[in-house]
Structure formats: C-alpha cells, structure tokens
C-alpha positions as CSV (number, residue, x, y, z in Angstrom):
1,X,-23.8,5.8,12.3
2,X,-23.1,5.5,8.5
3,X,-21.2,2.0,8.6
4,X,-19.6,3.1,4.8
5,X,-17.7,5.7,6.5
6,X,-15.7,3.2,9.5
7,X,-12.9,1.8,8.3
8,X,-12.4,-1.6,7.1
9,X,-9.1,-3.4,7.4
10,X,-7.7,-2.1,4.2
11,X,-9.1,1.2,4.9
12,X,-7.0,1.1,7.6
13,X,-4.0,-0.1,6.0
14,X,-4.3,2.6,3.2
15,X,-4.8,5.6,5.7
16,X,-1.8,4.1,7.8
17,X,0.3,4.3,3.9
18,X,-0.9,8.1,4.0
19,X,0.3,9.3,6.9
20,X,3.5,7.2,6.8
21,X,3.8,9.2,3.1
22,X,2.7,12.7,4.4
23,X,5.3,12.5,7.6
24,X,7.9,12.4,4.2
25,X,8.1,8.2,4.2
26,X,7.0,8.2,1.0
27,X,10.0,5.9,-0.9
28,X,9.6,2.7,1.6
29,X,7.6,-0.1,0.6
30,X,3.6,0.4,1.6
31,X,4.5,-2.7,4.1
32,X,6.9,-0.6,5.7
33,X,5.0,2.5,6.1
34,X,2.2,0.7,8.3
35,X,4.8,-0.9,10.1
36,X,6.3,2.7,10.8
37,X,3.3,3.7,11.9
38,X,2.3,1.0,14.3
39,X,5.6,1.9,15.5
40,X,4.4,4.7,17.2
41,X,2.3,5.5,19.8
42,X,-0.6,8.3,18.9
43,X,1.0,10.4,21.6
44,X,4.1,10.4,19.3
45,X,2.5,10.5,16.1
46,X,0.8,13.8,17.1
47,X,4.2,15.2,18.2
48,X,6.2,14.5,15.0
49,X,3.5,16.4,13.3
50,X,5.8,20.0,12.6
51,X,8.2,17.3,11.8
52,X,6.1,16.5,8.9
53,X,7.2,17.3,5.2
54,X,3.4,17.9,4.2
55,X,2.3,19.3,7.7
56,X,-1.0,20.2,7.1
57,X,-1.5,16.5,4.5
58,X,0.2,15.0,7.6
59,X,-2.4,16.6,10.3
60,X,-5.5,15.9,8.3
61,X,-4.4,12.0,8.1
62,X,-3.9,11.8,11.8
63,X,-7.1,13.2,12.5
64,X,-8.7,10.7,10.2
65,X,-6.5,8.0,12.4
66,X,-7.6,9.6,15.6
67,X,-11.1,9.1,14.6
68,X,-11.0,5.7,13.9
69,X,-9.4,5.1,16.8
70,X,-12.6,6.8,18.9
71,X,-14.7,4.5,16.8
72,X,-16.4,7.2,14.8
73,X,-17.1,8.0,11.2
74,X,-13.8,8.9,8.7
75,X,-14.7,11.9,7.4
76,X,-11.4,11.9,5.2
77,X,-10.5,11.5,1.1
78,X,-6.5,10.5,0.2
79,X,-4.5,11.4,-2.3
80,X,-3.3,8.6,-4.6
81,X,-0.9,9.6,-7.0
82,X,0.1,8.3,-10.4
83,X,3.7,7.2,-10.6
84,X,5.1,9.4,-13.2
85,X,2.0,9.6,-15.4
86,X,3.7,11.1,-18.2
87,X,6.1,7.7,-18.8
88,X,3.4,5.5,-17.7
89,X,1.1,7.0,-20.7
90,X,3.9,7.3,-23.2
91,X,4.7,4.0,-22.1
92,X,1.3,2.3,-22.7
93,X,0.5,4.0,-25.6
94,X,3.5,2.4,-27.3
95,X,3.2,-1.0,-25.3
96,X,6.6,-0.2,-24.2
97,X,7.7,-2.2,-20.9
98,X,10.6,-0.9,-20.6
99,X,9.4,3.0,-20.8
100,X,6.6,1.9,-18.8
101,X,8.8,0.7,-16.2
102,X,9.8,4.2,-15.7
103,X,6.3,4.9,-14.4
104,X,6.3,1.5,-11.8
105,X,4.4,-0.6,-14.4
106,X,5.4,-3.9,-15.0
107,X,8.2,-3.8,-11.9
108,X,6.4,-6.2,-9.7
109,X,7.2,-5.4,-6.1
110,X,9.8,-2.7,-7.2
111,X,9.4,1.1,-7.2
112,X,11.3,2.7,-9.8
113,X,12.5,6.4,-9.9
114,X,13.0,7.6,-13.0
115,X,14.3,11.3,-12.0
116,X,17.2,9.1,-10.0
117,X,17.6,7.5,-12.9
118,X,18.2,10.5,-14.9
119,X,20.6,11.9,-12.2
120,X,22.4,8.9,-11.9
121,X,22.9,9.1,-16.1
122,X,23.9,12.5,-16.2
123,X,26.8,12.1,-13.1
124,X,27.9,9.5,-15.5
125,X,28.3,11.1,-18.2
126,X,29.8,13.8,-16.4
127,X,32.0,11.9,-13.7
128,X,30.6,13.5,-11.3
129,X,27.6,13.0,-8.5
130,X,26.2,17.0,-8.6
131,X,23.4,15.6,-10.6
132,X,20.0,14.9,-7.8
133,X,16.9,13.1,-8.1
134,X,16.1,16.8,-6.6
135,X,17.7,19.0,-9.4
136,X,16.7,16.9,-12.3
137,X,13.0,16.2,-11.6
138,X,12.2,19.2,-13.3
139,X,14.0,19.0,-16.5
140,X,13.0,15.6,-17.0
141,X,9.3,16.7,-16.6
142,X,9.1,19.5,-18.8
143,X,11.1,17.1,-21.2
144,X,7.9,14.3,-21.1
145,X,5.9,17.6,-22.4
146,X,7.6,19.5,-24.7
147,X,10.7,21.6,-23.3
148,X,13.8,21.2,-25.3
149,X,15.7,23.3,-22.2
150,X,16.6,20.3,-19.9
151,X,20.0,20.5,-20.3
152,X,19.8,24.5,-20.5
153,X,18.3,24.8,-17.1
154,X,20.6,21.7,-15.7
155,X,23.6,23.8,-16.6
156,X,22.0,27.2,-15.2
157,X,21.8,25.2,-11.6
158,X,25.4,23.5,-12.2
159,X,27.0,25.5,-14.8
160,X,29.7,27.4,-12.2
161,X,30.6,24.0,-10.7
162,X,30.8,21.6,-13.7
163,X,33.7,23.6,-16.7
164,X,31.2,22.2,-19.7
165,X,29.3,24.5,-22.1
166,X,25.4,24.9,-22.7
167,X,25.7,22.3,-25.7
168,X,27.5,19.8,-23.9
169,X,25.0,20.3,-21.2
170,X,22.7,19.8,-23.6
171,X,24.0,17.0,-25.8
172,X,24.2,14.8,-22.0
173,X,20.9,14.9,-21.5
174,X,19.6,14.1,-24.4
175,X,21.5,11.2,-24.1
176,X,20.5,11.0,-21.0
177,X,17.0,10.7,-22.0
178,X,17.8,8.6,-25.1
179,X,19.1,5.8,-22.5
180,X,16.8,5.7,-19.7
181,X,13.9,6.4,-22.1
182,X,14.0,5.9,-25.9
183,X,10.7,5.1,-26.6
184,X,9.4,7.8,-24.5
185,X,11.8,10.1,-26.6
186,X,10.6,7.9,-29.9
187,X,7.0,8.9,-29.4
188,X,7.5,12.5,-28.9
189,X,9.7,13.3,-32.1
190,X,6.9,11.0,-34.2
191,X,4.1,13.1,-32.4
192,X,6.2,16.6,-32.8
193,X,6.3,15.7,-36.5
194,X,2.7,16.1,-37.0
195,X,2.9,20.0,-37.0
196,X,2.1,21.5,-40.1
197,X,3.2,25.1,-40.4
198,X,0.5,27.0,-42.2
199,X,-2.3,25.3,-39.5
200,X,-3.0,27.0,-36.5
201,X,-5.6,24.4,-35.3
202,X,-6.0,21.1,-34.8
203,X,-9.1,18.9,-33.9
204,X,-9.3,15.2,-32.3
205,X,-11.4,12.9,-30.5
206,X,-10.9,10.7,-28.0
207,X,-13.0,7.4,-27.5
208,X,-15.5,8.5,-25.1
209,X,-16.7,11.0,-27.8
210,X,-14.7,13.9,-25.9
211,X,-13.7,16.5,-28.4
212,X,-10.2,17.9,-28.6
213,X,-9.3,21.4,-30.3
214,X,-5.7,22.6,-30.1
215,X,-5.1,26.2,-31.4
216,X,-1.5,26.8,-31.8
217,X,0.8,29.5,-30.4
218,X,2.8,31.1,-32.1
219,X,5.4,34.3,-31.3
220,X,4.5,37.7,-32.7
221,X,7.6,40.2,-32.6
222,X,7.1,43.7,-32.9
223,X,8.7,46.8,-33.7
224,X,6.3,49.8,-32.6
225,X,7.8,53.5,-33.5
226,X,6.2,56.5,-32.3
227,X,6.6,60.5,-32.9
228,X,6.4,62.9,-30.1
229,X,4.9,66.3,-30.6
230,X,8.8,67.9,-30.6
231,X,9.3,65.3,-33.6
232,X,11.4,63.0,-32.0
233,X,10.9,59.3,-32.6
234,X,10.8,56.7,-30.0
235,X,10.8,52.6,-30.5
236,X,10.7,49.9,-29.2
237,X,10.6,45.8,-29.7
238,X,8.0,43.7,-28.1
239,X,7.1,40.6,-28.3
240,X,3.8,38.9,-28.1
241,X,2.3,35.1,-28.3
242,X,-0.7,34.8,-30.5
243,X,-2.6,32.1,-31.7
244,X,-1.7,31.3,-35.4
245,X,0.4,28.4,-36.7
246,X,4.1,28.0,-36.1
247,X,6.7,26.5,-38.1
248,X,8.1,25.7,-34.8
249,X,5.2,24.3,-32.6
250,X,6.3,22.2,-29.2
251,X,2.8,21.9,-28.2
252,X,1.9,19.3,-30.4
253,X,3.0,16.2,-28.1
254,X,2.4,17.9,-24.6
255,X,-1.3,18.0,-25.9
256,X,-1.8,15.0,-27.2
257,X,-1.0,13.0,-24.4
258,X,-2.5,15.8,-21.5
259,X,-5.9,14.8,-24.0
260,X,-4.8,11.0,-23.4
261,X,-4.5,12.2,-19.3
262,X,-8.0,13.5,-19.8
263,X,-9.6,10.7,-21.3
264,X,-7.7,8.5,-17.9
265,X,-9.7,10.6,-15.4
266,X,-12.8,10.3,-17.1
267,X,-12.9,6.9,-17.7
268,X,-11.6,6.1,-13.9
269,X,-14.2,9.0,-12.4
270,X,-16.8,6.9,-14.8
271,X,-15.2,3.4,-13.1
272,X,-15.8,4.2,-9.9
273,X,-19.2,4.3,-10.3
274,X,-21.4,5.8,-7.1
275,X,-17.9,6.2,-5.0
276,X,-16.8,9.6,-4.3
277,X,-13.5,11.0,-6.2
278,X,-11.5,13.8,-7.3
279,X,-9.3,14.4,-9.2
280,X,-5.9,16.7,-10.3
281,X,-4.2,15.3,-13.3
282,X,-2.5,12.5,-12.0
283,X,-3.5,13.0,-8.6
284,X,-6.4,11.1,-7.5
285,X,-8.6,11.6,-4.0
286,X,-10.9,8.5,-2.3
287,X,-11.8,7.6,0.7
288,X,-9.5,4.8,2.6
289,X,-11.9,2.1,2.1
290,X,-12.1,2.5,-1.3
291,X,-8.3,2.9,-2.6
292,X,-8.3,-0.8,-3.4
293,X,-11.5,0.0,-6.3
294,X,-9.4,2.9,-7.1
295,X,-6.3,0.8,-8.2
296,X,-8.7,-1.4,-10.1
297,X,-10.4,0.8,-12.0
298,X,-6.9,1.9,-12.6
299,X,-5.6,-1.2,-14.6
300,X,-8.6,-1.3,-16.0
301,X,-8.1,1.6,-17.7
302,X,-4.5,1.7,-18.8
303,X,-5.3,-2.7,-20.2
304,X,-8.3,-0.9,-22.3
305,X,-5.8,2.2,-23.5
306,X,-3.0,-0.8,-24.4
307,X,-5.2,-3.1,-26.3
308,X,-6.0,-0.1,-28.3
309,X,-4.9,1.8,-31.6
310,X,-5.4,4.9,-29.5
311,X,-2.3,7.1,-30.3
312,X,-2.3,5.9,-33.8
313,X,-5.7,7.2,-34.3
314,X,-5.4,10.3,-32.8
315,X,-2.2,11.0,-35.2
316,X,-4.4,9.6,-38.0
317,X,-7.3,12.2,-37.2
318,X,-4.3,14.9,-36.8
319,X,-2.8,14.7,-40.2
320,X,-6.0,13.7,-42.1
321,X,-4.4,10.4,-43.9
322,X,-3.9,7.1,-42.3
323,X,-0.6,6.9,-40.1
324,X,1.0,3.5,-38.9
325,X,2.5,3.6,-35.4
326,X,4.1,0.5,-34.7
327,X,3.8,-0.6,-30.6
328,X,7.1,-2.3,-29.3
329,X,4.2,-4.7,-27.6
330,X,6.6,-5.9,-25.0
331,X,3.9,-4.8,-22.1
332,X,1.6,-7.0,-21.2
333,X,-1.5,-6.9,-19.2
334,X,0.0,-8.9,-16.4
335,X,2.7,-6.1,-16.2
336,X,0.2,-3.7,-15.6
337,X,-2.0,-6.0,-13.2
338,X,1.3,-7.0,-10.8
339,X,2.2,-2.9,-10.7
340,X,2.4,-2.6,-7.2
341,X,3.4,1.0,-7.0
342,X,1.6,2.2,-10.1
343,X,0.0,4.1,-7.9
344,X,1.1,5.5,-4.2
C-alpha cells in the first residue's frame, strides 16, 4: 500500500472541509465544517447526497471519506479556491490592505464577502434590500476585468421593481465600487490609461521570463450593398470585431492582471515541487494531505509579488518610458501569512 496516499490528520481535516463545502456549507468557518461532518453518521452523509448543492463534487468527497474509513488508499484531488482572486491581486499589487481585504487577506480569522458587500452598498444607496450577494456577484466580477455595464445589467435584473434610470443605476454602482473598493477601482483607470489608440499590440514579460502579447480588438462596422440581376439593390449593416487598435480598448487592465493570474499558477505549480496539482485560474486541485503545502506555497507567492515593483514594470514595459506607481504599502506580509480564508 502506497502510505503517501492514507490520509494524515490534516488530510483528514481538509477532506472533511470539502465535503462540508460541496453539501453547500461553504460560508462557516473550516472548524465548523468538520464539526458538521462528524456530526453525522456515514449512513446519513450518503443520504444527504441529492441534497447536495455540488452533487457530483459532493459524491466524489464521500467516496474519498468512505475510503479512508475502509483503511485504503485516497485516490482523490480537492479543489481549493482563491478568495476573489481578482481583489486579492489588485490588492497586492498595490499593497493595498484594505482592497486586499476584499479577497480574505489580512482578515485574520474573518471571511470577508465582497459581493455582500457590494449588495449591501447598493440597497443603501437605494433604500432598499433587492440588491443579493446572488444578483451582484456578477457585475462586480466583470467590473474587476473590464466591464463598464455593472450597473446596466443590475438595472436590467431590477429595473421594473426599483423607478431609477440606467444612469442612476449606473452612477450607484460606481459608487458602489468607489467605496468598498477604491484602490481596486484606482488601479484599473491607471492601467486602462495605458492604451494608445494607433497600437493594436502590446508586448510584456513577466518575471519568470514568460512572454506576454496582447493584440487588441477593435469593432469593424460595415455597410455591404449588393445588386440583384433585376437591378434592385439590397443592404445591409454588420458588424465585426477585428484585431487592430481601438481608441476605446477595455482589455487593457483585464489582461494585465489575467497575465499577473498566470505568472500565480506557475510559480505555485513550480512551488509545489514533486506534489501533484492542477489548476483553473483561481481554482487550484491537491490531494488532502497536501492542502497545507498548497497554502504555503500560496503566501509565498503573493509576499514575493508584494515585495515587488511588479505592476509598475509591466506598465513601464507597456508604454515604453519609465512609469511611477505609487503602492498604498499598508499590507504587510503578516497580513498575508494570518489569511485564514485566503484560500477555501
């Protein structure tokens, strides 16, 4: 029997966090998700499985459970996700605590949820409670990486219950987004301000030598007019995406920290050495025994990006002239050491 594959005490602990977070206990502390779970019997843990809100995620973690529990191998990889990612990055990148904090860096023992936090913004500014962690996930996402049509998509879910305009949709979650995230916000207008309209595209590097090129899209319109063979003409509009530069380019910021998200995986992939990992964005895979390496490598990797010039270099390779970003540097790498739900 390969002894690497039994599970070791925090194997066990870890697996017993994935199951509780599968069955859909994902928001109580990981000290609470074991004790859910050693709640139950294994009879009753197999018959909440339809229950489950990840069913299959759900079965798969039992099975691992079951096995241990017959003594045998564990056969099984976990997902361990990043905390919102995109705020943790944009939060680092700037030494920003506060914007990190958004992510579950530098909260201690807290876990913070920063889609809440928008919704509970927005019913605030509205007087209202229609705004949901549910409904706003998504605008506040596609914010983080680009989209300026937060508030436009808020106010197609809401816009028949809530007698406000697209603009004043708009202008409320902005602020929105001003409040709970400022820095965040900050980065991305100093980022978006690197587009040059007559370049189409743009080359970087990142530290491990990885090599970045960025061609832009840009919208084509198109007015195509035909004759028949009776002489009648026939047209029509179309419009196309092509790659050529844009006066109006969102892609700059979305890419430049997706390449900073790139550079992450490799150097944790590269961290964890022998061990066996995969990765999807800000979703990582390990076996039980080895989530507690996985958070290490971890901090290890988001202390190296924060004790680096790393954004500021990458705008300075962008524009071709020396740029000065200026970090808030009020995250330290204690904060990032003491994140307990940096990862989950």
């Amino acid at each position: 029997m390969n002894e690497a594959l039994k599970l070791t005490k925090r194997g066990l602990y870890w697996l017993k966090v994935n199951i509780a977070s599968e069955y859909g206990h994902d928001k109580l502390s990981f000290d609470e998700q074991v004790s859910w779970v050693n709640s139950q019997s294994i009879e009753e843990l197999t018959r909440l499985e339809q229950s489950a809100d990840n069913v299959f995620g759900y079965f798969c973690a039992l099975n691992a459970y079951k096995d241990h529990l017959a003594n045998q191998e564990v056969h099984y990889i976990m997902p361990v996700d990043s905390s919102n990612q995109a705020l943790q990055l944009y939060g680092i990148l700037a030494g920003c605590k506060k914007t990190a904090s958004l992510g579950s860096i530098g909260t201690g023992l807290t876990r913070i949820d920063a889609y809440q936090l928008l919704a509970d913004e927005m019913n605030k500014q509205f007087s209202t409670q229609l705004f949901t962690r549910k409904n706003c996930k998504k605008p506040l996402m596609t914010t983080l990486y680009g989209s300026t049509k937060g508030g436009e998509s808020l106010h197609e879910l809401l816009g028949d219950k809530l007698d406000k305009s697209v603009k004043e949709f708009d202008d409320a979650f902005t602020n929105s987004m001003l409040i709970i995230a400022p820095e965040a916000m900050n980065v991305m207008a100093r980022l978006q301000e690197l587009n040059d309209k007559s370049v189409g595209t743009y080359n970087w590097t990142l530290p491990d030598g990885a090599k970045v090129k960025y061609d832009v899209k840009s919208r084509l319109d198109m007015n195509i007019q035909k004759k028949s063979r009776s002489g009648k003409t026939f047209s029509c509009n179309l419009t196309s995406e092509v790659y050529a530069p844009s006066e109006f380019n969102k892609g700059m910021a979305p890419n430049i920290i997706h390449s900073v998200d790139g550079y992450l995986l490799r150097q944790i992939v590269r961290g964890m050495e022998h061990l066996f990992i995969t990765t999807i964005h800000d979703s990582f895979s390990v076996h039980p025994n080895n989530v507690d390496k996985l958070r290490q490598v971890y901090e290890d990797s988001l202390i190296d990006i924060l004790n680096s010039n790393l954004l500021e270099d990458i705008m300075t390779q962008i524009a071709g002239t020396q740029i000065t970003f200026n970090k808030t540097n009020t995250l330290t790498e204690d904060d990032i050491r003491n994140s307990v739900y940096s990862l989950s």
